[in-house]
Residue frames as a rotation matrix with the C-alpha (Angstrom) as fourth column:
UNK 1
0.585 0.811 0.000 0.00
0.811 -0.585 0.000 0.00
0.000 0.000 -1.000 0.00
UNK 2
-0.118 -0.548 0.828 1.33
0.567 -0.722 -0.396 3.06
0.815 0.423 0.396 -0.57
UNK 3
-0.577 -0.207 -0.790 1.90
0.817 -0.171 -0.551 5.13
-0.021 -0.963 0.268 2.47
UNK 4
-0.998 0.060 -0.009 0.57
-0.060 -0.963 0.261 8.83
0.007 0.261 0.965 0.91
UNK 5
-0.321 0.823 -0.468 -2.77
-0.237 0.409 0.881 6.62
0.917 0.394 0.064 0.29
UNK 6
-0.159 0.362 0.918 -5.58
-0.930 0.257 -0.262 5.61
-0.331 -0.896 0.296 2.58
UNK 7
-0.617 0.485 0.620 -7.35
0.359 0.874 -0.327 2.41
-0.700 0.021 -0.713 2.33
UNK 8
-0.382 0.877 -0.291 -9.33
-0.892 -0.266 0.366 2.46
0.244 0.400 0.884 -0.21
UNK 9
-0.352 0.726 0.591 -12.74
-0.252 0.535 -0.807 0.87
-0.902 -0.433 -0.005 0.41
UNK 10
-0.590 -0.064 0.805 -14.33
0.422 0.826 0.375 -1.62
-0.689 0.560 -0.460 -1.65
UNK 11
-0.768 0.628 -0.122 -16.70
-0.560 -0.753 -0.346 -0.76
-0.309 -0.197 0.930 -4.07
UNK 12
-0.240 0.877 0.416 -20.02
-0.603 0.201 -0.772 -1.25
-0.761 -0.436 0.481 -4.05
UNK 13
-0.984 -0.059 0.167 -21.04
0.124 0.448 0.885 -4.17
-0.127 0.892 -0.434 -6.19
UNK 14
-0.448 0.892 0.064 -23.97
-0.874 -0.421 -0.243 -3.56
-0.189 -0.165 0.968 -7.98
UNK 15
-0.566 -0.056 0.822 -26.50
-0.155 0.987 -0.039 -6.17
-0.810 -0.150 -0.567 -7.53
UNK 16
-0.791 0.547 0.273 -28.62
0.539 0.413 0.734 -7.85
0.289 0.728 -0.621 -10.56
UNK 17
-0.620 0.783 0.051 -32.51
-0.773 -0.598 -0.212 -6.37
-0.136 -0.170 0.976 -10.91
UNK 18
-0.432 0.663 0.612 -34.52
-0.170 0.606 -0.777 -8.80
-0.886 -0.440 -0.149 -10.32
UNK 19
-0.922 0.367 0.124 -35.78
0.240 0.290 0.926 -10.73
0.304 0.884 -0.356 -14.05
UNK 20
-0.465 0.769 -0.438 -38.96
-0.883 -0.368 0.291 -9.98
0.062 0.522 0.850 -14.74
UNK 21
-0.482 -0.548 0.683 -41.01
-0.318 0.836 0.447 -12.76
-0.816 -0.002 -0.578 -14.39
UNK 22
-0.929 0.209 -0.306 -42.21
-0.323 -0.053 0.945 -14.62
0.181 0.976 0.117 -17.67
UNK 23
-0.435 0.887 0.158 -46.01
-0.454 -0.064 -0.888 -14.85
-0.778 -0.458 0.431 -17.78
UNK 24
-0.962 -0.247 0.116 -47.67
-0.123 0.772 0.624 -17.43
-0.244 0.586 -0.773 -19.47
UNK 25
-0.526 0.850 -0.007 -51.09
-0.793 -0.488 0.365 -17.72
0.307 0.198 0.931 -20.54
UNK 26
-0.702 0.254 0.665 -54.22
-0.502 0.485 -0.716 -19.63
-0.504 -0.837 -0.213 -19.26
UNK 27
-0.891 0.416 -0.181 -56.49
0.084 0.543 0.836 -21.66
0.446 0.730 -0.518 -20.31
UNK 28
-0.691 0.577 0.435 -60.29
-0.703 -0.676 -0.221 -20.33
0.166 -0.459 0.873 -19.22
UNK 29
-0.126 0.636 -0.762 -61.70
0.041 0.770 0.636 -24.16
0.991 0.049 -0.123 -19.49
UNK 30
-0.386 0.213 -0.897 -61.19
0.728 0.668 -0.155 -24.79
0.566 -0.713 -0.413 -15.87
UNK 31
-0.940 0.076 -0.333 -62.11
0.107 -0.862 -0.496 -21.32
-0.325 -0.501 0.802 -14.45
UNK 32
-0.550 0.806 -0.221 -65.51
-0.800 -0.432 0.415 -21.50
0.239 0.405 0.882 -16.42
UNK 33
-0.054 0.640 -0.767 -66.32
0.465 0.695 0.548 -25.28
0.884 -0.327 -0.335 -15.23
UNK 34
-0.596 -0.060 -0.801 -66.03
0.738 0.352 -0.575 -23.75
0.317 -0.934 -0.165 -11.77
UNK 35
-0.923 0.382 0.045 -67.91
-0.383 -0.923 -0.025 -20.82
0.032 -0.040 0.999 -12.59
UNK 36
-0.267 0.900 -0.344 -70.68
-0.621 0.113 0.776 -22.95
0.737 0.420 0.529 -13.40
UNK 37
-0.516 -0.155 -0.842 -70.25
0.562 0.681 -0.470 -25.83
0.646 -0.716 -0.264 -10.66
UNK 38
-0.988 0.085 -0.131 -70.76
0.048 -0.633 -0.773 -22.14
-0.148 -0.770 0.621 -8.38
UNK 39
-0.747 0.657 -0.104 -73.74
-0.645 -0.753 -0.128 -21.44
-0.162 -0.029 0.986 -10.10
UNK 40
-0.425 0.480 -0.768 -75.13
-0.332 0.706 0.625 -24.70
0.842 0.521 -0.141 -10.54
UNK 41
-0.143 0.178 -0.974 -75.30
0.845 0.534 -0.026 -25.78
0.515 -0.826 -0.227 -6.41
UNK 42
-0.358 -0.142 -0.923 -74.89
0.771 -0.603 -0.206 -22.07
-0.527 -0.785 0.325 -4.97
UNK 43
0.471 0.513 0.717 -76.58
0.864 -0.433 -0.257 -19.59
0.178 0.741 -0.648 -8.18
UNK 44
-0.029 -0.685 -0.728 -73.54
0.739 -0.505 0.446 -17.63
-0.673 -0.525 0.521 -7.48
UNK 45
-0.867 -0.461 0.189 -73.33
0.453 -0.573 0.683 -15.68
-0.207 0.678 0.706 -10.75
UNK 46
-0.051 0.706 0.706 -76.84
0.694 -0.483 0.534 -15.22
0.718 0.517 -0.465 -10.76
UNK 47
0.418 0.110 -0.902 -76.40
0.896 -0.212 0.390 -13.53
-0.148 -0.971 -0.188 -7.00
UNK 48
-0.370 -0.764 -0.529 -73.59
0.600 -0.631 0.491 -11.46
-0.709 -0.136 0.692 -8.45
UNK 49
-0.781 0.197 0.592 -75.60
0.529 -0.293 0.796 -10.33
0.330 0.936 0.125 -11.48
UNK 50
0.341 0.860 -0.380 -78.56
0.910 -0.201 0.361 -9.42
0.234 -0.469 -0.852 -9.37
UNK 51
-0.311 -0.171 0.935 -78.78
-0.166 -0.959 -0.230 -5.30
0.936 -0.227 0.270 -8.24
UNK 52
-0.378 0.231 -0.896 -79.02
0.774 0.610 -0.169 -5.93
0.508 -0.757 -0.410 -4.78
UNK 53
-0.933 -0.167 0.318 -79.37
0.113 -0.977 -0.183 -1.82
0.341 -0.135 0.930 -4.21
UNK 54
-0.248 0.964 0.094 -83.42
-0.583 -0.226 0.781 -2.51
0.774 0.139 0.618 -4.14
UNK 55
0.362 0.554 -0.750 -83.47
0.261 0.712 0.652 -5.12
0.895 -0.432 0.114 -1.63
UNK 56
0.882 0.317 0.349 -83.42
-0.334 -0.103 0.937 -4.99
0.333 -0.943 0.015 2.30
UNK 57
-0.148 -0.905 0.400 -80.26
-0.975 0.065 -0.214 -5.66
0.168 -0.421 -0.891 4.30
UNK 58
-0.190 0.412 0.891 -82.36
-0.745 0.530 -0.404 -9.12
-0.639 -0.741 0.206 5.67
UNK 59
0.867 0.410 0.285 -83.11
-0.082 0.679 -0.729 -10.18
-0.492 0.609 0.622 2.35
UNK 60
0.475 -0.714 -0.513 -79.87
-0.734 -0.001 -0.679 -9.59
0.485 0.700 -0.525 1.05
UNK 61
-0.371 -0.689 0.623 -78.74
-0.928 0.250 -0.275 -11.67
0.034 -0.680 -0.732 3.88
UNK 62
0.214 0.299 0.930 -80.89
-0.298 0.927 -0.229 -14.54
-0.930 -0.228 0.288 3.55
UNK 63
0.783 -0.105 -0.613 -79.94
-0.609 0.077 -0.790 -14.45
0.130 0.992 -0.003 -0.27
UNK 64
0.255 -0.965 0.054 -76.30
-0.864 -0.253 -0.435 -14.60
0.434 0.065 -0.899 0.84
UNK 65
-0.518 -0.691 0.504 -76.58
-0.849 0.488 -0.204 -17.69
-0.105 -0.534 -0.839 2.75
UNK 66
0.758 0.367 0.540 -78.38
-0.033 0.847 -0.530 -20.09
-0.652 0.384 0.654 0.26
UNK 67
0.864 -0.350 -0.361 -75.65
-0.384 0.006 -0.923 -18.64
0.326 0.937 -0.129 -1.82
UNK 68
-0.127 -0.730 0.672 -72.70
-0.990 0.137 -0.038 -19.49
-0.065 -0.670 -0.740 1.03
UNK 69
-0.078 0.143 0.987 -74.06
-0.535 0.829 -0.163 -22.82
-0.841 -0.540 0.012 1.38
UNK 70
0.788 0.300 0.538 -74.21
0.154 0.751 -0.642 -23.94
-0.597 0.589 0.545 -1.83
UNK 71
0.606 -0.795 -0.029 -70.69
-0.392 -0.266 -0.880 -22.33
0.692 0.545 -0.473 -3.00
UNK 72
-0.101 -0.669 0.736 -69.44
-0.949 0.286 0.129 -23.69
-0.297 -0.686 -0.664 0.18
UNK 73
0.693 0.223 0.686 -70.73
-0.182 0.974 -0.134 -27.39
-0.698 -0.032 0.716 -0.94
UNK 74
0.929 -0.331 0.165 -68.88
0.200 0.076 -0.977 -27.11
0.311 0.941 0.137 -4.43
UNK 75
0.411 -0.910 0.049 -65.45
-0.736 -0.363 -0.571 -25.75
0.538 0.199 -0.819 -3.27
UNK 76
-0.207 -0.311 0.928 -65.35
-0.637 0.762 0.114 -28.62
-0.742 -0.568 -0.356 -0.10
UNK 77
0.689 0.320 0.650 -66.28
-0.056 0.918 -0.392 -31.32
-0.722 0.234 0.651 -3.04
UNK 78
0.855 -0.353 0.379 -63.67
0.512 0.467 -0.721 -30.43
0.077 0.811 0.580 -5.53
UNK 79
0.015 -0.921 0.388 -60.71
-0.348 -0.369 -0.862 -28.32
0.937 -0.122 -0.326 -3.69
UNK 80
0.462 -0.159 -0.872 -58.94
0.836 0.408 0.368 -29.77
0.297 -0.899 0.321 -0.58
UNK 81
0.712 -0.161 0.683 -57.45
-0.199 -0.980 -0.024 -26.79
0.673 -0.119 -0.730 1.72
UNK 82
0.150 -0.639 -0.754 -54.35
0.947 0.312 -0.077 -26.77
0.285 -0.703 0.652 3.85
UNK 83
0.826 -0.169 -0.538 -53.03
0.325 -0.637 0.699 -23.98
-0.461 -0.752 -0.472 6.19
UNK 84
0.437 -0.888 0.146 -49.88
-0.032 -0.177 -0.984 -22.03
0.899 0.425 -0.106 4.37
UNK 85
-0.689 -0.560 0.460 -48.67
-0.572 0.029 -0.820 -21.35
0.446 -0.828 -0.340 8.20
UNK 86
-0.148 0.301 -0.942 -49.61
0.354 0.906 0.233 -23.87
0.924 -0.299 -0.240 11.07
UNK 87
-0.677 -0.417 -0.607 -49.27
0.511 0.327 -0.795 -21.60
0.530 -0.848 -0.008 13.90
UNK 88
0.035 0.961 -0.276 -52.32
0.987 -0.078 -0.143 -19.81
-0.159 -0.267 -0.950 15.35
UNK 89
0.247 0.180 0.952 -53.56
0.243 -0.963 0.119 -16.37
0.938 0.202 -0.282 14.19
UNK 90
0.769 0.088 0.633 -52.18
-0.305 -0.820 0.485 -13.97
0.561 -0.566 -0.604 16.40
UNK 91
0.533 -0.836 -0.127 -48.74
0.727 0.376 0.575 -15.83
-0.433 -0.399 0.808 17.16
UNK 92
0.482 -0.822 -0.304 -45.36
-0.631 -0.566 0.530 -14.21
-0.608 -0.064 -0.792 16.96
UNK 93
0.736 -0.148 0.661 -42.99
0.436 0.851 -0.294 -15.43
-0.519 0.505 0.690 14.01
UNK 94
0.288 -0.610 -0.738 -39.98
-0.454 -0.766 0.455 -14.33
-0.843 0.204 -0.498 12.81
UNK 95
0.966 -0.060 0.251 -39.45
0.258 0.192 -0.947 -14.96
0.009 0.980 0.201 8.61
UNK 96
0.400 -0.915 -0.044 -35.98
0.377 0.121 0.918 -15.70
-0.835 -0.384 0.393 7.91
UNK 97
-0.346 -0.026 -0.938 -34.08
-0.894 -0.295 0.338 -14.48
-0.286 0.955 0.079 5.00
UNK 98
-0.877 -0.225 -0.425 -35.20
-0.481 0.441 0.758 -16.03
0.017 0.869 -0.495 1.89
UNK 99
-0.336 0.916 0.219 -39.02
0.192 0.295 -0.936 -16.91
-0.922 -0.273 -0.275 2.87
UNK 100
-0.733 0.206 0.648 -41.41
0.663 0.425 0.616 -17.40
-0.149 0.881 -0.449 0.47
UNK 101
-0.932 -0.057 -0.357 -42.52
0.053 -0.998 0.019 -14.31
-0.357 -0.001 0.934 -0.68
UNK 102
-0.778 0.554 -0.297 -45.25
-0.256 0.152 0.955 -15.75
0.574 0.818 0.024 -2.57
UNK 103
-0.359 0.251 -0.899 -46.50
0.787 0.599 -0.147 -17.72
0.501 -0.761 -0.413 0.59
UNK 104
0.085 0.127 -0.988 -46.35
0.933 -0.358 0.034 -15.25
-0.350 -0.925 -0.149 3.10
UNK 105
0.156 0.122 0.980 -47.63
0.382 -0.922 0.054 -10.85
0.911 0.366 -0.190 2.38
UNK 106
-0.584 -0.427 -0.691 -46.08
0.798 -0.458 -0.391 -8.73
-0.149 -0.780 0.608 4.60
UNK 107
0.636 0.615 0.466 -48.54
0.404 -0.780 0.478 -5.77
0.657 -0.116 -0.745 6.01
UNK 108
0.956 0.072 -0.283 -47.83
0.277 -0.524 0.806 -2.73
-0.090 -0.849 -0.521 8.15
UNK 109
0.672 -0.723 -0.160 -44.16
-0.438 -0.562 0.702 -1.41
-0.597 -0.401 -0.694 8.90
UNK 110
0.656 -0.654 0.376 -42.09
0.748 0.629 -0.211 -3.21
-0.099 0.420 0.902 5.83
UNK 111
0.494 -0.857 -0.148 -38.39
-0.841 -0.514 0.167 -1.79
-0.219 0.042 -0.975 6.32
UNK 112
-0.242 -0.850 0.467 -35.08
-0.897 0.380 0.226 -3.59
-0.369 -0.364 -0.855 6.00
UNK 113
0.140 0.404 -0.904 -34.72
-0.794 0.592 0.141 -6.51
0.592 0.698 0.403 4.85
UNK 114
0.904 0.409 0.126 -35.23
-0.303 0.404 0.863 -9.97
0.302 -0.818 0.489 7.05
UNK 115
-0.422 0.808 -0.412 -35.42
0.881 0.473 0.025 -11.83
0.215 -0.352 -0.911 9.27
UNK 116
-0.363 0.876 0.317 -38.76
-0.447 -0.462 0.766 -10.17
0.818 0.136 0.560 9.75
UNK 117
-0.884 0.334 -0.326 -40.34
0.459 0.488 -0.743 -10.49
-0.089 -0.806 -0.585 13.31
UNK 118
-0.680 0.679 0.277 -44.11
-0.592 -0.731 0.338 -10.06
0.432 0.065 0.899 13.29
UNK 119
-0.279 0.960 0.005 -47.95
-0.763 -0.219 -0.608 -10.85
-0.583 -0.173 0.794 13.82
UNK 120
-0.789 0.538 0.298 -49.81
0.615 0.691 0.381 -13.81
-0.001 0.483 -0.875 12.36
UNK 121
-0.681 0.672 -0.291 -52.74
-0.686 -0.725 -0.070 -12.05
-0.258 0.152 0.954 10.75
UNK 122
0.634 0.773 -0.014 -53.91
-0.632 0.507 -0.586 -14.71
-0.446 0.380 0.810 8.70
UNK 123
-0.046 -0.588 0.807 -52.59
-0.208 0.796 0.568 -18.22
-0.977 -0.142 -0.159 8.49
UNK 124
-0.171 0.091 -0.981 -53.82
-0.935 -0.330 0.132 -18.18
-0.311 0.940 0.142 4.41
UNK 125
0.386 0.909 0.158 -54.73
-0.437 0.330 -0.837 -20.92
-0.813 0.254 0.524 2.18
UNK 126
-0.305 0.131 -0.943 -53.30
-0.951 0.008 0.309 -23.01
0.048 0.991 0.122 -0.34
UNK 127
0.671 0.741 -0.033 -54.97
-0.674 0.590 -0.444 -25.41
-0.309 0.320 0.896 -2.08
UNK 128
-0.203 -0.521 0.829 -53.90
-0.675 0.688 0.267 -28.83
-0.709 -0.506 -0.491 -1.39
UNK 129
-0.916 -0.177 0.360 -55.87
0.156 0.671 0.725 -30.71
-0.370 0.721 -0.587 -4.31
UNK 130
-0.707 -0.019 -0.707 -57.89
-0.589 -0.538 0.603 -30.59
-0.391 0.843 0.369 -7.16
UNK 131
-0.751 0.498 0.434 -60.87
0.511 0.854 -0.095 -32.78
-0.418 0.151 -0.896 -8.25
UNK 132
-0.447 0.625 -0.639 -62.68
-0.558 -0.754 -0.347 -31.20
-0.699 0.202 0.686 -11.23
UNK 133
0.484 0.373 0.792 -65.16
0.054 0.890 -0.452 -33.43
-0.874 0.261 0.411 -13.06
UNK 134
-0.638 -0.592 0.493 -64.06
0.441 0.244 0.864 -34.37
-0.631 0.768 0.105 -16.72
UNK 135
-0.434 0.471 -0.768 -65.16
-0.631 -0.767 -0.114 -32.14
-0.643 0.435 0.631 -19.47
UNK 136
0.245 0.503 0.829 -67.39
0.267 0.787 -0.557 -33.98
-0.932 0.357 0.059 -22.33
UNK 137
-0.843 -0.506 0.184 -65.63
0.400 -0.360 0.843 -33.15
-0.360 0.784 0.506 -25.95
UNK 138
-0.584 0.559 0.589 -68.00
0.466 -0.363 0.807 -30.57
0.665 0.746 -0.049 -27.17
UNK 139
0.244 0.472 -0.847 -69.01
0.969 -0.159 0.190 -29.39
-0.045 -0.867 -0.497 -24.06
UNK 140
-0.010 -0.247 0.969 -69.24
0.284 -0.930 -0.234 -25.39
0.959 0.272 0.079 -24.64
UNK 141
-0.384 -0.214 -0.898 -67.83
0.914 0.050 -0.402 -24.51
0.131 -0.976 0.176 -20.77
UNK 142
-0.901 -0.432 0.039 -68.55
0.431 -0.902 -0.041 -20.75
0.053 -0.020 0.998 -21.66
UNK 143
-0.111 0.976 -0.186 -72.21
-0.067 0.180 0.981 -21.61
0.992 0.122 0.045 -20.71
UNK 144
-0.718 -0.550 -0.427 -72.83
0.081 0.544 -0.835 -21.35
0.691 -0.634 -0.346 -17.26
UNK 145
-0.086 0.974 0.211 -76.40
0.276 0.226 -0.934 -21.46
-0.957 -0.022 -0.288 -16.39
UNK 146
-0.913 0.007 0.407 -77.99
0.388 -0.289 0.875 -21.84
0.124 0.957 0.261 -19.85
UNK 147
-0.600 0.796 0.076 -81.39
-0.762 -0.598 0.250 -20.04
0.244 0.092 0.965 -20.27
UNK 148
-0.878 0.462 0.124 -84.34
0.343 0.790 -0.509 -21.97
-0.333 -0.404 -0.852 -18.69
UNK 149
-0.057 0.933 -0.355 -88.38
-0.977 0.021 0.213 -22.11
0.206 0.359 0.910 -20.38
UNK 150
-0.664 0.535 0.522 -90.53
-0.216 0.532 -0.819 -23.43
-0.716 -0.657 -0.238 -18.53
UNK 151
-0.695 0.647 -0.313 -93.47
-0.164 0.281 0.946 -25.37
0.700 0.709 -0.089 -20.71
């Protein structure tokens, strides 16, 4: 080192930006069988289609829970649920580096970068398995309640 000289200090390395990630398209078959599944056992889409603005707070509520109970039957028959976190809402937890960002949404006070010590808010949801019936070839999915006439 040269005596006249300080230390020089490293420099900063810059890091990579984060790729982009690549987005892929979907296929709207299974989203539309389940649209219909809703509205077939729970008349979900007709619920949502409905102006509810005209009706009572009492009737909207008794609407709401033929419509709960029959969208709840369909999602327990053809999705299985698991817990993303196991430990009870309202626990303390502290997210090391590298957690699964996807998994787990940080709320409130995000600084710095982890570990992360917070709140259990909400223990989330992911879906554990799958059991949609089989489609029939020619089966136009983009039908989901067809038109009904009475005779």
């Amino acid at each position: 080192m040269d005596p006249g000289r300080s230390a020089a200090r490293p420099e900063p390395v810059a890091t990579p930006a984060p790729s982009k990630p690549v987005l892929q398209e979907t296929l709207p078959d299974s989203a539309l069988q389940l649209l219909g599944l809703l509205q077939q056992e729970g008349r979900f889409v007709d619920f949502l289609q409905e102006d509810v603005s005209q009706f009572s707070d009492a009737e909207i509520g008794g609407a709401a829970r033929v419509v709960h109970a029959g969208c709840r039957k369909t999602v327990h028959e053809h999705f299985q649920f698991e817990p993303i976190r196991e430990e009870t809402e309202g626990a303390r937890l502290t997210l090391a580096e590298g957690f699964d960002a996807a998994s787990v949404r940080l709320t409130g006070n995000v600084v710095g970068s982890p570990p992360f010590t917070g709140t259990l808010k909400h223990h989330g949801w992911r879906v554990a398995e799958i059991n949609l019936p089989k489609l029939a070839q020619g089966h136009d999915v983009r039908i989901v309640a067809p038109a009904e006439v009475e005779l």
